[in-house]
TORDOKOL-327167 format. One record per atom (N, C-alpha, C): residue in one letter; x, y, z. Coordinates in steps of 0.001 Angstrom, whole numbers, plus 524288, in hexadecimal, padded with zeros to 5 digits. Example, Ala and Ser with C-alpha at 12.3 -4.5 7.8 and 13.67 -1.06 7.14 Angstrom:
// TORDOKOL-327167
<zaba r="a" u="83386" v="7E9C6" w="81E78"/>
<zaba r="a" u="8300C" v="7EE6C" w="81E78"/>
<zaba r="a" u="83390" v="7F31C" w="81E78"/>
<zaba r="s" u="83232" v="7F736" w="81BA8"/>
<zaba r="s" u="83566" v="7FBDC" w="81BE4"/>
<zaba r="s" u="83264" v="8001E" w="81EBE"/>
END
This chain:
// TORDOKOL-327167
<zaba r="x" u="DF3E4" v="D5B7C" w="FE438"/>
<zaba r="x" u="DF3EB" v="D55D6" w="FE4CB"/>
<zaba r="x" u="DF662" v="D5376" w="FDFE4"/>
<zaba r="x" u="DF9FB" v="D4FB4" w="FE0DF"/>
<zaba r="x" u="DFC0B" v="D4D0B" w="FDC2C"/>
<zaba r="x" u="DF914" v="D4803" w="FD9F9"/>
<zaba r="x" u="DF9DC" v="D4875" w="FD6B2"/>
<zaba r="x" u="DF861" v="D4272" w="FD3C7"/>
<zaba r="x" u="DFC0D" v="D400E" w="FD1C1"/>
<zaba r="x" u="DFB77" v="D3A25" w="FD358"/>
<zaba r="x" u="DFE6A" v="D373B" w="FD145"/>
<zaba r="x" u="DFCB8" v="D36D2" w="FCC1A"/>
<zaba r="x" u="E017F" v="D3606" w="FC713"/>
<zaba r="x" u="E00B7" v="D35CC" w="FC1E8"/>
<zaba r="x" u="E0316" v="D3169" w="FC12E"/>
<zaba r="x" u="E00C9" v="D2C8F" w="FBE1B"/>
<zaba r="x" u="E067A" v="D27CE" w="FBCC1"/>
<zaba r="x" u="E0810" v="D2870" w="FB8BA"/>
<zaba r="x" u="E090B" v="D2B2F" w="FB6BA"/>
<zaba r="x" u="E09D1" v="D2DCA" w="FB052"/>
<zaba r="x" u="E05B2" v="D3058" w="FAC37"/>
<zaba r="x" u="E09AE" v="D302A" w="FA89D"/>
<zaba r="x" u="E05FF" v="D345E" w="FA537"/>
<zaba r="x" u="E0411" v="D3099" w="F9F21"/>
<zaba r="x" u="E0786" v="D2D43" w="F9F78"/>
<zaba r="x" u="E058E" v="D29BF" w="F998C"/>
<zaba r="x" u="E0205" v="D236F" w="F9CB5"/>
<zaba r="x" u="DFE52" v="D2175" w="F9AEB"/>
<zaba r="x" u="DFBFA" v="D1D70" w="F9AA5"/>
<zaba r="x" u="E00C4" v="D1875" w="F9D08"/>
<zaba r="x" u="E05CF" v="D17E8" w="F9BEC"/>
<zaba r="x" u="E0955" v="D13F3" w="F9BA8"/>
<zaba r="x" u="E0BF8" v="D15C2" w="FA198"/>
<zaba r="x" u="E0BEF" v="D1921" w="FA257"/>
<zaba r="x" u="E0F4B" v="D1B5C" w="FA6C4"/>
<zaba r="x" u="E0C28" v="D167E" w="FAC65"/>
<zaba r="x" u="E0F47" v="D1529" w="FAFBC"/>
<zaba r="x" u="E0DBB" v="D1195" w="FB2F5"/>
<zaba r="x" u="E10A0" v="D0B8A" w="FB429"/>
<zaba r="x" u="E0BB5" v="D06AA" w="FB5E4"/>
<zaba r="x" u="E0D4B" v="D03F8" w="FB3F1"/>
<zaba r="x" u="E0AE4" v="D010D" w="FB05E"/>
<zaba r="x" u="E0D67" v="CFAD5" w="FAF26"/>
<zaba r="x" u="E0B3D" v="CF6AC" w="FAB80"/>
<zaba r="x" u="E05F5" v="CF64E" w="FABDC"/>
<zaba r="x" u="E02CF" v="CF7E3" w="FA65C"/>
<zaba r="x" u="DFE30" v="CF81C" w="FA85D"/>
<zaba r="x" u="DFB25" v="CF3FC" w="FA256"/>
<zaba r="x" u="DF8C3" v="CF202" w="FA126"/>
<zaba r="x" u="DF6E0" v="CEDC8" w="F9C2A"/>
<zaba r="x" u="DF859" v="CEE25" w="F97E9"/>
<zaba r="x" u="DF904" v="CF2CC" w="F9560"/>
<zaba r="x" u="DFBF2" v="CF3C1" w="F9081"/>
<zaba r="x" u="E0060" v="CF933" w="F9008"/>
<zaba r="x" u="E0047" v="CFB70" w="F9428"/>
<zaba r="x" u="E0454" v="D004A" w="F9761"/>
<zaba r="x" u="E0971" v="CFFBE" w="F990C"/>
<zaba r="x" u="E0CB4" v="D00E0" w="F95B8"/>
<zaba r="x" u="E12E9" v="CFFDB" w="F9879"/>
<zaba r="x" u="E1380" v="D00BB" w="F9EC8"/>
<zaba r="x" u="E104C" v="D0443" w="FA168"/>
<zaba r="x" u="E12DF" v="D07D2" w="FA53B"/>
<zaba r="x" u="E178A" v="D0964" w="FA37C"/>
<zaba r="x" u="E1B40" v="D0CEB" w="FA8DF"/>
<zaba r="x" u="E1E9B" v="D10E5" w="FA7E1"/>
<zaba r="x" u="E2343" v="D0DA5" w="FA35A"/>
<zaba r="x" u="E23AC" v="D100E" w="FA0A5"/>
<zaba r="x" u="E27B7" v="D10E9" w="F9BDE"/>
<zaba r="x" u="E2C8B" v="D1303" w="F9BF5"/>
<zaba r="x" u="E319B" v="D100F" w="F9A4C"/>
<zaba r="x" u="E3623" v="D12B7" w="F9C91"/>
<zaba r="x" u="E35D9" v="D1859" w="F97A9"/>
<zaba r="x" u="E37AE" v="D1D49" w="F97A4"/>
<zaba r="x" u="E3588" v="D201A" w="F92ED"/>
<zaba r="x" u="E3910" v="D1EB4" w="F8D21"/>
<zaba r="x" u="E3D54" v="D1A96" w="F8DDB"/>
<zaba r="x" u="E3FEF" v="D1982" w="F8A1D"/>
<zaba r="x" u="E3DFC" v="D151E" w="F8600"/>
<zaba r="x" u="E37CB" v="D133B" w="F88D7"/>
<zaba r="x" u="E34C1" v="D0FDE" w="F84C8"/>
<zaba r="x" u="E3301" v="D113B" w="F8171"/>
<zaba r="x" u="E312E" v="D1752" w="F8277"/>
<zaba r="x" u="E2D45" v="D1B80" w="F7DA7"/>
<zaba r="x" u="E31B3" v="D1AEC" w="F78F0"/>
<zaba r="x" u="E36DB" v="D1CFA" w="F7B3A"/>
<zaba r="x" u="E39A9" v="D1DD8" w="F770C"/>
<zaba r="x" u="E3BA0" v="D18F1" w="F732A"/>
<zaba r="x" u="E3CCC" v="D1492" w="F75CF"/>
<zaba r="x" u="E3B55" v="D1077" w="F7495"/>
<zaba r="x" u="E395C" v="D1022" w="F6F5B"/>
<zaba r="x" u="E332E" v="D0FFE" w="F7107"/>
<zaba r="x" u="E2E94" v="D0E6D" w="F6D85"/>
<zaba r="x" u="E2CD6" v="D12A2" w="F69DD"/>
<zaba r="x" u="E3006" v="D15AE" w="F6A67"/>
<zaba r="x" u="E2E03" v="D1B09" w="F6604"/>
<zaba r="x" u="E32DA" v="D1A80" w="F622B"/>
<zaba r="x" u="E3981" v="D194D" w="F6406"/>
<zaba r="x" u="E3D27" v="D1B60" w="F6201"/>
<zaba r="x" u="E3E79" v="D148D" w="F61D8"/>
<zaba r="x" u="E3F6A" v="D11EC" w="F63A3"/>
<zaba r="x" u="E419B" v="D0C15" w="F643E"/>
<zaba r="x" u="E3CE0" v="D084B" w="F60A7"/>
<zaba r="x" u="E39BD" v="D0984" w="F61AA"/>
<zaba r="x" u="E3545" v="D06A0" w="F5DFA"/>
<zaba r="x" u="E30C7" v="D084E" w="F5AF3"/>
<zaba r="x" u="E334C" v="D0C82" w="F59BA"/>
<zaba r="x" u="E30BB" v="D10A5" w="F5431"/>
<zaba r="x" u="E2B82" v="D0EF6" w="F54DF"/>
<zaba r="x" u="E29C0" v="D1221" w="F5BBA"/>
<zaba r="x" u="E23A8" v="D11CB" w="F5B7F"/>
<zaba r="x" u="E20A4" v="D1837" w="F5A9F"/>
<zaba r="x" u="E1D61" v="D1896" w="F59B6"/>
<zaba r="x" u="E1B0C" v="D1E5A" w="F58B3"/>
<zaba r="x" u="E197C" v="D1F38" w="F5EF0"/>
<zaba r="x" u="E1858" v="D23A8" w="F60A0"/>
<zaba r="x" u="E1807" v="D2644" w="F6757"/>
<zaba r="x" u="E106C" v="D20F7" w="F6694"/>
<zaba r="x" u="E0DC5" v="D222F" w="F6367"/>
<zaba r="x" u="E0981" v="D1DB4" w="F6565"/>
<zaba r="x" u="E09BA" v="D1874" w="F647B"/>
<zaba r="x" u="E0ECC" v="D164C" w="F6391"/>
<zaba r="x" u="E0F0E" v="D0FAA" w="F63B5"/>
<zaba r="x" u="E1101" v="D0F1C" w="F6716"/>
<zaba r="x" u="E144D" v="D12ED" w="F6A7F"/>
<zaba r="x" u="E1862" v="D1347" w="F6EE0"/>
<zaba r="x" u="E12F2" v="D133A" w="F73D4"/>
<zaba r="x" u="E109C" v="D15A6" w="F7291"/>
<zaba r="x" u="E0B97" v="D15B3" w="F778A"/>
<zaba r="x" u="E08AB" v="D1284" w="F7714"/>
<zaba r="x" u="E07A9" v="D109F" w="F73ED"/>
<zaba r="x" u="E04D0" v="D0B1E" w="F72F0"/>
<zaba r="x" u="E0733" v="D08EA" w="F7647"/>
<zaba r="x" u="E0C63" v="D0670" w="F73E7"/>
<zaba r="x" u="E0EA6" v="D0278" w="F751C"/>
<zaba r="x" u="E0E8E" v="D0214" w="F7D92"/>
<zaba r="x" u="E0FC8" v="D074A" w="F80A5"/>
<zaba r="x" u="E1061" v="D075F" w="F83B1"/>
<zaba r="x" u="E0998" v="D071A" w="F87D8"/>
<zaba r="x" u="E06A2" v="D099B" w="F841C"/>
<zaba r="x" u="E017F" v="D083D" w="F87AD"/>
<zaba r="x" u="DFF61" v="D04E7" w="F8684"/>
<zaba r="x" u="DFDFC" v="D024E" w="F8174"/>
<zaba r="x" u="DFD5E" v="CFD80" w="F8167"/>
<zaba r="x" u="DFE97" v="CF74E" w="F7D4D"/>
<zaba r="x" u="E030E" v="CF775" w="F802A"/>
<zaba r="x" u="E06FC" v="CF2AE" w="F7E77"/>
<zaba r="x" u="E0ABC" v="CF321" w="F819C"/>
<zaba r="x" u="E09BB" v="CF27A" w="F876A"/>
<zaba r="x" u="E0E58" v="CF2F3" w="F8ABB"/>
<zaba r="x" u="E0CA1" v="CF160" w="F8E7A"/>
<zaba r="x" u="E0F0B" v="CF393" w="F9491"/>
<zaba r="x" u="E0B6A" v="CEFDD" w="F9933"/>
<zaba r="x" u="E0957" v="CE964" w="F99C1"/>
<zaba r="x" u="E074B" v="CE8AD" w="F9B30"/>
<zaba r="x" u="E06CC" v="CE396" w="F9C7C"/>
<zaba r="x" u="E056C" v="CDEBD" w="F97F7"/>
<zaba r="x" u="E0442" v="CE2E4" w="F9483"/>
<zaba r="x" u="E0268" v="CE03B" w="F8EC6"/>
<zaba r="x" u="E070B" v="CDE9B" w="F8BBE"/>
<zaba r="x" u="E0AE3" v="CE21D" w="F8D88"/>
<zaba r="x" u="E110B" v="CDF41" w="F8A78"/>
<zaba r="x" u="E1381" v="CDBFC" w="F8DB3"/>
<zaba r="x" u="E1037" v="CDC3D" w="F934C"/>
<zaba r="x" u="E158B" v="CD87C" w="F9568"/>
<zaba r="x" u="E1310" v="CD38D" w="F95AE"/>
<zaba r="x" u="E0C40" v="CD244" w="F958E"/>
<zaba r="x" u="E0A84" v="CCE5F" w="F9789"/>
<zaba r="x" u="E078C" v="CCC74" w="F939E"/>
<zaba r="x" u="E063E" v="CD0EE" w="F8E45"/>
<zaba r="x" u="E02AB" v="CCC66" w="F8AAC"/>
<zaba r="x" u="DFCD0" v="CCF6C" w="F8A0D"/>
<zaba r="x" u="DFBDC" v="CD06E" w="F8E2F"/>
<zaba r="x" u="DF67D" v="CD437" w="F8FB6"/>
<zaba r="x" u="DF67C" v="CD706" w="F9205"/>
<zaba r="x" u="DF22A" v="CDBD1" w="F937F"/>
<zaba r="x" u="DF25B" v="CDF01" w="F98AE"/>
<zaba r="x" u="DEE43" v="CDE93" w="F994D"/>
<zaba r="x" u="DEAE9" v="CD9FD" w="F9A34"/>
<zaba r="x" u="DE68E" v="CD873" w="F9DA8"/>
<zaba r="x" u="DE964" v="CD658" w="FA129"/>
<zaba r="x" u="DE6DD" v="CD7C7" w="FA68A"/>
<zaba r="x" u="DE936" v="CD57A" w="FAC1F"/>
<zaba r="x" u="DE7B9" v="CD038" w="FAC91"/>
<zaba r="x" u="DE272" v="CCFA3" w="FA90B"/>
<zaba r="x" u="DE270" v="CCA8F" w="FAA95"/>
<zaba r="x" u="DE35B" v="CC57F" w="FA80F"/>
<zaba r="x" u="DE515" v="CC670" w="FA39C"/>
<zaba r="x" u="DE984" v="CC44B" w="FA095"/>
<zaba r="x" u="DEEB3" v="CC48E" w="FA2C0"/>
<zaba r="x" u="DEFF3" v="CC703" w="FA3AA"/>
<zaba r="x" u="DF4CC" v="CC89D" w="FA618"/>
<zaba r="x" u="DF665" v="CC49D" w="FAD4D"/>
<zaba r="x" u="DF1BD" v="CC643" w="FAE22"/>
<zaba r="x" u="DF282" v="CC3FA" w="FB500"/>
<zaba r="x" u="DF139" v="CBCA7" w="FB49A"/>
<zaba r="x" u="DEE8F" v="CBC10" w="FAF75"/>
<zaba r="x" u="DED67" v="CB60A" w="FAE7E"/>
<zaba r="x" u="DF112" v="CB34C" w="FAD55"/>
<zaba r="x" u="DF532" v="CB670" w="FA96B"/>
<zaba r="x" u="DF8C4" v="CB34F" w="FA81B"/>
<zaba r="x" u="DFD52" v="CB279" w="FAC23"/>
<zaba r="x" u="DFDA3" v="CB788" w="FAED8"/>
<zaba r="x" u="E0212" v="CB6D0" w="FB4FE"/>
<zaba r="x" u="DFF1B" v="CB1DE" w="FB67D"/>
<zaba r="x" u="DFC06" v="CB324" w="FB7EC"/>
<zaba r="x" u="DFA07" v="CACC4" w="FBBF4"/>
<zaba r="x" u="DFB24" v="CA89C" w="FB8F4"/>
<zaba r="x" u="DFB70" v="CA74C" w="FB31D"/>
<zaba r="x" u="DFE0F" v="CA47D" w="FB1DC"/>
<zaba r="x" u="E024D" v="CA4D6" w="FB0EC"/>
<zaba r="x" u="E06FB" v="CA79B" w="FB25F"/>
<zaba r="x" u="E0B3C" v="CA7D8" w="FB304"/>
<zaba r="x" u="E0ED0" v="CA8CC" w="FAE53"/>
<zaba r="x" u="E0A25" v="CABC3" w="FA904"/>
<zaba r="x" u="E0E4E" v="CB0B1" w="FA55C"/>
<zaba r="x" u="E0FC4" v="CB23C" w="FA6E6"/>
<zaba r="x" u="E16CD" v="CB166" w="FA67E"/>
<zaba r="x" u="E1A35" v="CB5BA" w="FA835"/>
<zaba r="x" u="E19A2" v="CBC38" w="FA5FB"/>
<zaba r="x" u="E1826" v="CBD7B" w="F9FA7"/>
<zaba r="x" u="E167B" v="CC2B5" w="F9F95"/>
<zaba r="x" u="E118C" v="CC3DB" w="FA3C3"/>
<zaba r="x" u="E0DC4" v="CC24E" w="FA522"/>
<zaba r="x" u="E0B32" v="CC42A" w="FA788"/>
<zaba r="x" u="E0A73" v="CC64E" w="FAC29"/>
<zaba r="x" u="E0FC1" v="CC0F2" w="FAF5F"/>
<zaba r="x" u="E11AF" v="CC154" w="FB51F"/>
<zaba r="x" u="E14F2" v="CC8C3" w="FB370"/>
<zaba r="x" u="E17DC" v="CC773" w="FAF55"/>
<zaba r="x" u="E1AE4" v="CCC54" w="FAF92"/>
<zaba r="x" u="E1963" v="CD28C" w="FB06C"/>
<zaba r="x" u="E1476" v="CD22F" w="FAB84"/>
<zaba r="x" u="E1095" v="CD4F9" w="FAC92"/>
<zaba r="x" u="E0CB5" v="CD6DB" w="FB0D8"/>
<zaba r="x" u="E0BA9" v="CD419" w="FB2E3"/>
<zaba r="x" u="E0ABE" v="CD68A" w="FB7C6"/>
<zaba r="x" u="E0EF0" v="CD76C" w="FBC7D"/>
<zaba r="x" u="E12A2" v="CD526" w="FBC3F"/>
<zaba r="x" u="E17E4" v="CD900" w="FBEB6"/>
<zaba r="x" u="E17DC" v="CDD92" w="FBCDE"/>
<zaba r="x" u="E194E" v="CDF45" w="FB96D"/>
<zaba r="x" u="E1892" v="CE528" w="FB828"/>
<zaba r="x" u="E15F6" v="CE727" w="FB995"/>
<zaba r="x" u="E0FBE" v="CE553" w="FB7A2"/>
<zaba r="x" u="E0BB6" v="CE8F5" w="FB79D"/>
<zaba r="x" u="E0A6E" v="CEA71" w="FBFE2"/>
<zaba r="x" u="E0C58" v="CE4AC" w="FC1FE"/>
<zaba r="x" u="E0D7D" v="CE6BD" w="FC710"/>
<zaba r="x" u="E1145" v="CE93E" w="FCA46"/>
END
């Protein structure tokens, strides 16, 4: 019997509160070689300082879904993605 796996790192997926989801693999190199990060500021940065928290401000949903209803455009955006 198979199992479905959605990856193997924490980020793999999608937009999730502070989680990039899937990563093109030319960001690692990026942030290791382009912005002289060490391999644990590079994972920081991607599990948490990314996802919905960079695009909207927070990754509480309900911060997030309050301000759509008031019609923040990061927030509207943010949950496009994350949907």
């Amino acid at each position: 019997m198979h199992r479905h796996v959605d990856g193997l790192h924490p980020t793999s997926g999608r937009v999730m509160g502070t989680r990039s989801g899937d990563l093109d693999p030319g960001v690692h190199t990026y942030l290791l070689g382009g912005e002289n990060m060490s391999v644990s500021q590079a994972q920081e940065v991607v599990t948490q300082n990314c996802g919905l928290l960079a695009l909207t401000g927070s990754s509480d949903f309900r911060d997030i879904t309050s301000l759509a209803k008031g019609g923040d455009e990061r927030a509207l955006l943010g949950l496009e993605v994350w949907a």
